[in-house]
C-alpha positions, 0 to 999 in steps of 0.5 A, spaced: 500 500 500 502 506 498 503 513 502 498 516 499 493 510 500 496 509 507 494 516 509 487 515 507 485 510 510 488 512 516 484 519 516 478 514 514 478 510 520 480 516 524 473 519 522 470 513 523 472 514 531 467 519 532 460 517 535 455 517 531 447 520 536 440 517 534 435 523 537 433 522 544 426 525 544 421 523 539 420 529 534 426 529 533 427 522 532 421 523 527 424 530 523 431 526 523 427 520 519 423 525 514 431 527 512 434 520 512 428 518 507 429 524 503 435 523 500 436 515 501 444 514 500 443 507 502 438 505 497 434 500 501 430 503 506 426 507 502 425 502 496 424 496 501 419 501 506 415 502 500 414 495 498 412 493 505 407 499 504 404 496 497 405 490 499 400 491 505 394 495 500 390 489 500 382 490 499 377 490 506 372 489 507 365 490 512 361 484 511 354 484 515 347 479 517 343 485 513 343 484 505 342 492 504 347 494 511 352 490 507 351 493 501 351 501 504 357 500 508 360 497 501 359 503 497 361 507 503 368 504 504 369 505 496 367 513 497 371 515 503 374 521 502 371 522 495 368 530 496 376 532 496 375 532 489 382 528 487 387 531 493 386 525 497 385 518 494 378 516 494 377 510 498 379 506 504 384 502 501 388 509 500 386 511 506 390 504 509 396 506 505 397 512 509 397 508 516 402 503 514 406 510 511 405 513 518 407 506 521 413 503 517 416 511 514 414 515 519 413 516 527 409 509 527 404 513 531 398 512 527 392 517 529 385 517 525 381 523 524 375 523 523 373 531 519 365 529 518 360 525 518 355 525 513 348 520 513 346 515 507 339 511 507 339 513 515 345 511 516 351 516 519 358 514 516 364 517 517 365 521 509 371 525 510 377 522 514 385 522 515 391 521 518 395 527 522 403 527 521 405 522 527 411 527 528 407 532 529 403 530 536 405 532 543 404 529 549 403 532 557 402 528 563 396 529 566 398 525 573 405 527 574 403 525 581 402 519 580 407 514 579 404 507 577 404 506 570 397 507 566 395 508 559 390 514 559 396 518 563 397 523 558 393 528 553 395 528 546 396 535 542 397 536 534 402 540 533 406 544 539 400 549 542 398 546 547 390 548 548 383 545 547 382 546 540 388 542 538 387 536 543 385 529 541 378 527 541 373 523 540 373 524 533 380 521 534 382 513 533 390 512 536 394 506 535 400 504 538 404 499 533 410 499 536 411 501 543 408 500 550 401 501 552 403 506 558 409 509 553 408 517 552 411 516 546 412 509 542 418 508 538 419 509 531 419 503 527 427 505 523 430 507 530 427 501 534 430 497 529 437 500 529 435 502 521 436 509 523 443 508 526 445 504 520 444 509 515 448 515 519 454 509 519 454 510 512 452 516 511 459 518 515 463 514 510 459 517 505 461 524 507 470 522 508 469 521 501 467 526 498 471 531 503 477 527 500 475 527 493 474 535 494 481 536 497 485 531 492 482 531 485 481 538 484 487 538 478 494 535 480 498 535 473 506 531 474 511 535 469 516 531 468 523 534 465 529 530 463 531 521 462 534 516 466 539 515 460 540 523 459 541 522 466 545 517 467 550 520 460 551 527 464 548 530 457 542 534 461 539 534 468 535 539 470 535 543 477 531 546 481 531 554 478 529 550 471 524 546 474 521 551 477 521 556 472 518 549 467 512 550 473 511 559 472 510 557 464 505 552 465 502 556 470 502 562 464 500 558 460 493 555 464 492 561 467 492 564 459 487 559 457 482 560 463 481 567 461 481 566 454 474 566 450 477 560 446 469 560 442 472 567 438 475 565 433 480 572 433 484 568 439 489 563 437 489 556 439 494 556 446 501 552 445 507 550 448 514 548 444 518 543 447 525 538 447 523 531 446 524 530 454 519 533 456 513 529 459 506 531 462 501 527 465 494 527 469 496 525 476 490 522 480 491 518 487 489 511 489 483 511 491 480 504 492 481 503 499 476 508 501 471 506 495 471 499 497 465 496 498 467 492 503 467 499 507 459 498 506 457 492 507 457 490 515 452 496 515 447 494 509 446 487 511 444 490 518 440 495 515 437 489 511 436 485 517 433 491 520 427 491 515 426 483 516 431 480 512 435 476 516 441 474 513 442 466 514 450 465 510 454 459 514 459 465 515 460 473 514 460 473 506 464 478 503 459 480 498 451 482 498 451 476 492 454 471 497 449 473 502 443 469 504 437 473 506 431 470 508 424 475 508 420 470 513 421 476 518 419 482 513 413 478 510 411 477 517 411 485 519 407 486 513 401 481 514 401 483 521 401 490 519 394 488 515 391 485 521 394 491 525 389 496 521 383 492 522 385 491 529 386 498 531 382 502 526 376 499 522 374 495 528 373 502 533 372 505 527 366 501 526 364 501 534 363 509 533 359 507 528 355 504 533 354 509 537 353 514 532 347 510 530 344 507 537 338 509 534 338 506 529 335 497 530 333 495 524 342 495 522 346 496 529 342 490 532 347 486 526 353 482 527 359 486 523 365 482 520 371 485 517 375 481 512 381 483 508 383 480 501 390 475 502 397 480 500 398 478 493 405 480 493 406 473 497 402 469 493 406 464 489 404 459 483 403 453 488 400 457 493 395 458 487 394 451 485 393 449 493 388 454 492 385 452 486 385 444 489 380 447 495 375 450 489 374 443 485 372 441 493 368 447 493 371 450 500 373 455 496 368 460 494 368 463 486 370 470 489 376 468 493 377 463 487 377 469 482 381 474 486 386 470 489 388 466 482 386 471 477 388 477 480 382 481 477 376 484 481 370 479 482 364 485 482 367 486 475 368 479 472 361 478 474 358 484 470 362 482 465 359 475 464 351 477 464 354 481 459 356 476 455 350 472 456 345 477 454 349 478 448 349 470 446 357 470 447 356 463 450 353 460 444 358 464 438 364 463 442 363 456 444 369 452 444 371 448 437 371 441 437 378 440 434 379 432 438 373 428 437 376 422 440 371 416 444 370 416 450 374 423 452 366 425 453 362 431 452 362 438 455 355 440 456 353 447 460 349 446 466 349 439 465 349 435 472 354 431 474 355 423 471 357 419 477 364 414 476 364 407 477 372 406 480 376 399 478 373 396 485 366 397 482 365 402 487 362 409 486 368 414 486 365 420 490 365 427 487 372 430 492 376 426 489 375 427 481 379 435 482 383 437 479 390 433 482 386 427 480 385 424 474 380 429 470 373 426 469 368 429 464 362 431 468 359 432 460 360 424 459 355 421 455 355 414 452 350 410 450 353 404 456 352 410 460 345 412 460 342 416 467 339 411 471 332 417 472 331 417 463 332 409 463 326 409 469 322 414 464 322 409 459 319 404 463 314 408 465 314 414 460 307 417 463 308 416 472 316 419 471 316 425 468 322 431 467 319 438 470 321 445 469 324 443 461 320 443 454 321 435 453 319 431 459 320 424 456 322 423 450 315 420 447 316 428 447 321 428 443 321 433 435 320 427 430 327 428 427 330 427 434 325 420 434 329 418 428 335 417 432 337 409 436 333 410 442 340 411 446 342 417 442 334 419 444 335 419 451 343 422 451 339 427 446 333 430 451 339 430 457 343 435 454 337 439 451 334 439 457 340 440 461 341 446 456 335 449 456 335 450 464 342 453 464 340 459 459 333 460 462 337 460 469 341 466 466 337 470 461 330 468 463 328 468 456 324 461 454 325 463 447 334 465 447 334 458 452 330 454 447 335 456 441 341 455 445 339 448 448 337 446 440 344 448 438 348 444 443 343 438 443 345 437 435 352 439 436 353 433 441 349 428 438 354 429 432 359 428 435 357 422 438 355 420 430 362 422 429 366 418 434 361 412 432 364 413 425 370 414 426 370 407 431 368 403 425 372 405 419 378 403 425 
C-alpha cells in the first residue's frame, strides 16, 4: 500500500472514531427520519419501506347479517374521502396506505381523524377522514403525581400549542404499533430497529469521501523534465531554478487559457514548444481503499436485517451476492401490519359507528365482520394451485377463487359475464371441437354431474375427481352410460316425468330427434334439457334458452355420430 493510500485510510478510520447520536426525544427522532428518507444514500430503506407499504394495500372489507347494511357500508368504504375532489385518494384502501406510511416511514404513531360525518339511507358514516403527521403530536402528563404506570396518563396535542382546540378527541382513533401501552411516546419503527443508526454509519463514510475527493482531485498535473539515460550520460539534468521556472510557464500558460474566450475565433489556439524530454501527465491518487465496498457492507446487511431480512450465510460473506437473506421476518411485519389496521382502526372505527347510530335497530342490532383480501405480493404459483385444489372441493368460494388466482376484481368479472350472456357470447364463442376422440366425453353447460364407477366397482365420490386427480368429464355421455332417472322414464314414460324443461320424456321428443337409436334419444333430451335450464337460469328468456339448448343438443349428438364413425372405419 502506498503513502498516499496509507494516509487515507488512516484519516478514514480516524473519522470513523467519532460517535455517531440517534435523537433522544421523539420529534426529533421523527424530523431526523423525514431527512434520512429524503435523500436515501443507502438505497434500501426507502425502496424496501415502500414495498412493505404496497405490499400491505390489500382490499377490506365490512361484511354484515343485513343484505342492504352490507351493501351501504360497501359503497361507503369505496367513497371515503371522495368530496376532496382528487387531493386525497378516494377510498379506504388509500386511506390504509397512509397508516402503514405513518407506521413503517414515519413516527409509527398512527392517529385517525375523523373531519365529518355525513348520513346515507339513515345511516351516519364517517365521509371525510385522515391521518395527522405522527411527528407532529405532543404529549403532557396529566398525573405527574402519580407514579404507577397507566395508559390514559397523558393528553395528546397536534402540533406544539398546547390548548383545547388542538387536543385529541373523540373524533380521534390512536394506535400504538410499536411501543408500550403506558409509553408517552412509542418508538419509531427505523430507530427501534437500529435502521436509523445504520444509515448515519454510512452516511459518515459517505461524507470522508467526498471531503477527500474535494481536497485531492481538484487538478494535480506531474511535469516531468529530463531521462534516466540523459541522466545517467551527464548530457542534461535539470535543477531546481529550471524546474521551477518549467512550473511559472505552465502556470502562464493555464492561467492564459482560463481567461481566454477560446469560442472567438480572433484568439489563437494556446501552445507550448518543447525538447523531446519533456513529459506531462494527469496525476490522480489511489483511491480504492476508501471506495471499497467492503467499507459498506457490515452496515447494509444490518440495515437489511433491520427491515426483516435476516441474513442466514454459514459465515460473514464478503459480498451482498454471497449473502443469504431470508424475508420470513419482513413478510411477517407486513401481514401483521394488515391485521394491525383492522385491529386498531376499522374495528373502533366501526364501534363509533355504533354509537353514532344507537338509534338506529333495524342495522346496529347486526353482527359486523371485517375481512381483508390475502397480500398478493406473497402469493406464489403453488400457493395458487393449493388454492385452486380447495375450489374443485368447493371450500373455496368463486370470489376468493377469482381474486386470489386471477388477480382481477370479482364485482367486475361478474358484470362482465351477464354481459356476455345477454349478448349470446356463450353460444358464438363456444369452444371448437378440434379432438373428437371416444370416450374423452362431452362438455355440456349446466349439465349435472355423471357419477364414476372406480376399478373396485365402487362409486368414486365427487372430492376426489379435482383437479390433482385424474380429470373426469362431468359432460360424459355414452350410450353404456345412460342416467339411471331417463332409463326409469322409459319404463314408465307417463308416472316419471322431467319438470321445469320443454321435453319431459322423450315420447316428447321433435320427430327428427325420434329418428335417432333410442340411446342417442335419451343422451339427446339430457343435454337439451340440461341446456335449456342453464340459459333460462341466466337470461330468463324461454325463447334465447330454447335456441341455445337446440344448438348444443345437435352439436353433441354429432359428435357422438362422429366418434361412432370414426370407431368403425378403425
Amino acid at each position: 500500500m502506498g503513502t498516499d493510500a496509507g494516509m487515507i485510510v488512516n484519516y478514514v478510520l480516524s473519522m470513523l472514531l467519532k460517535k455517531i447520536t440517534v435523537p433522544a426525544d421523539f420529534q426529533n427522532q421523527c424530523i431526523a427520519i423525514k431527512e434520512m428518507l429524503s435523500d436515501d444514500i443507502t438505497g434500501l430503506v426507502d425502496s424496501l419501506t415502500d414495498f412493505a407499504v404496497e405490499s400491505a394495500s390489500v382490499n377490506y372489507r365490512i361484511q354484515t347479517e343485513n343484505k342492504n347494511l352490507t351493501e351501504l357500508l360497501e359503497e361507503w368504504l369505496q367513497s371515503v374521502n371522495v368530496k376532496f375532489n382528487g387531493m386525497i385518494p378516494p377510498g379506504i384502501n388509500s386511506l390504509a396506505k397512509q397508516y402503514f406510511e405513518e407506521r413503517w416511514k414515519g413516527g409509527s404513531f398512527p392517529v385517525l381523524m375523523i373531519d365529518k360525518w355525513n348520513a346515507d339511507n339513515g345511516l351516519l358514516l364517517p365521509s371525510q377522514m385522515h391521518f395527522v403527521d405522527g411527528g407532529s403530536i405532543h404529549a403532557i402528563d396529566v398525573h405527574k403525581d402519580n407514579k404507577e404506570l397507566t395508559i390514559n396518563n397523558y393528553d395528546y396535542y397536534i402540533t406544539s400549542k398546547i390548548d383545547s382546540d388542538h387536543k385529541i378527541k373523540d373524533n380521534c382513533i390512536i394506535a400504538r404499533p410499536y411501543g408500550k401501552w403506558f409509553e408517552k411516546y412509542p418508538v419509531p419503527f427505523l430507530i427501534k430497529r437500529g435502521v436509523y443508526h445504520n444509515y448515519l454509519l454510512i452516511k459518515s463514510l459517505k461524507d470522508q469521501e467526498s471531503k477527500i475527493l474535494d481536497q485531492i482531485i481538484p487538478y494535480l498535473l506531474l511535469i516531468k523534465k529530463g531521462s534516466e539515460g540523459l541522466a545517467l550520460n551527464d548530457k542534461k539534468v535539470y535543477s531546481q531554478p529550471e524546474l521551477d521556472g518549467i512550473v511559472q510557464q505552465f502556470q502562464a500558460l493555464m492561467d492564459y487559457v482560463k481567461s481566454s474566450n477560446l469560442t472567438d475565433k480572433a484568439i489563437k489556439a494556446p501552445m507550448r514548444v518543447t525538447n523531446f524530454d519533456e513529459e506531462i501527465k494527469h496525476l490522480i491518487p489511489d483511491l480504492q481503499t476508501i471506495f471499497a465496498s467492503t467499507l459498506f457492507e457490515v452496515a447494509d446487511r444490518n440495515i437489511l436485517t433491520g427491515l426483516g431480512f435476516i441474513d442466514v450465510a454459514e459465515a460473514v460473506s464478503n459480498s451482498r451476492k454471497e449473502s443469504v437473506l431470508n424475508p420470513k421476518v419482513f413478510i411477517t411485519d407486513v401481514k401483521q401490519a394488515v391485521e394491525d389496521f383492522k385491529n386498531h382502526i376499522l374495528i373502533p372505527l366501526v364501534f363509533k359507528i355504533k354509537d353514532k347510530n344507537e338509534e338506529n335497530k333495524k342495522y346496529i342490532n347486526k353482527k359486523f365482520y371485517i375481512t381483508s383480501s390475502p397480500v398478493k405480493a406473497f402469493l406464489t404459483d403453488g400457493f395458487k394451485d393449493r388454492i385452486r385444489q380447495a375450489y374443485d372441493r368447493g371450500t373455496i368460494s368463486k370470489k376468493t377463487f377469482t381474486e386470489l388466482v386471477g388477480e382481477v376484481s370479482f364485482e367486475n368479472e361478474v358484470y362482465q359475464r351477464k354481459e356476455e350472456t345477454k349478448q349470446g357470447l356463450d353460444e358464438t364463442l363456444y369452444p371448437p371441437i378440434i379432438d373428437n376422440r371416444e370416450g374423452a366425453g362431452l362438455d355440456v353447460q349446466g349439465q349435472e354431474p355423471i357419477n364414476k364407477i372406480g376399478k373396485n366397482g365402487k362409486e368414486i365420490p365427487p372430492s376426489k375427481q379435482g383437479i390433482e386427480k385424474k380429470i373426469y368429464n362431468i359432460g360424459a355421455i355414452e350410450e353404456t352410460e345412460i342416467p339411471e332417472k331417463i332409463e326409469e322414464q322409459e319404463a314408465n314414460p307417463e308416472d316419471a316425468r322431467l319438470e321445469g324443461a320443454p321435453y319431459q320424456n322423450i315420447k316428447d321428443l321433435p320427430p327428427e330427434v325420434k329418428k335417432l337409436s333410442k340411446p342417442k334419444q335419451k343422451a339427446w333430451l339430457k343435454i337439451f334439457n340440461n341446456a335449456y335450464n342453464y340459459k333460462l337460469k341466466e337470461t330468463k328468456d324461454t325463447k334465447k334458452a330454447e335456441e341455445y339448448a337446440f344448438a348444443v343438443a345437435w352439436s353433441k349428438i354429432k359428435l357422438v355420430k362422429a366418434n361412432q364413425k370414426v370407431e368403425e372405419e378403425e
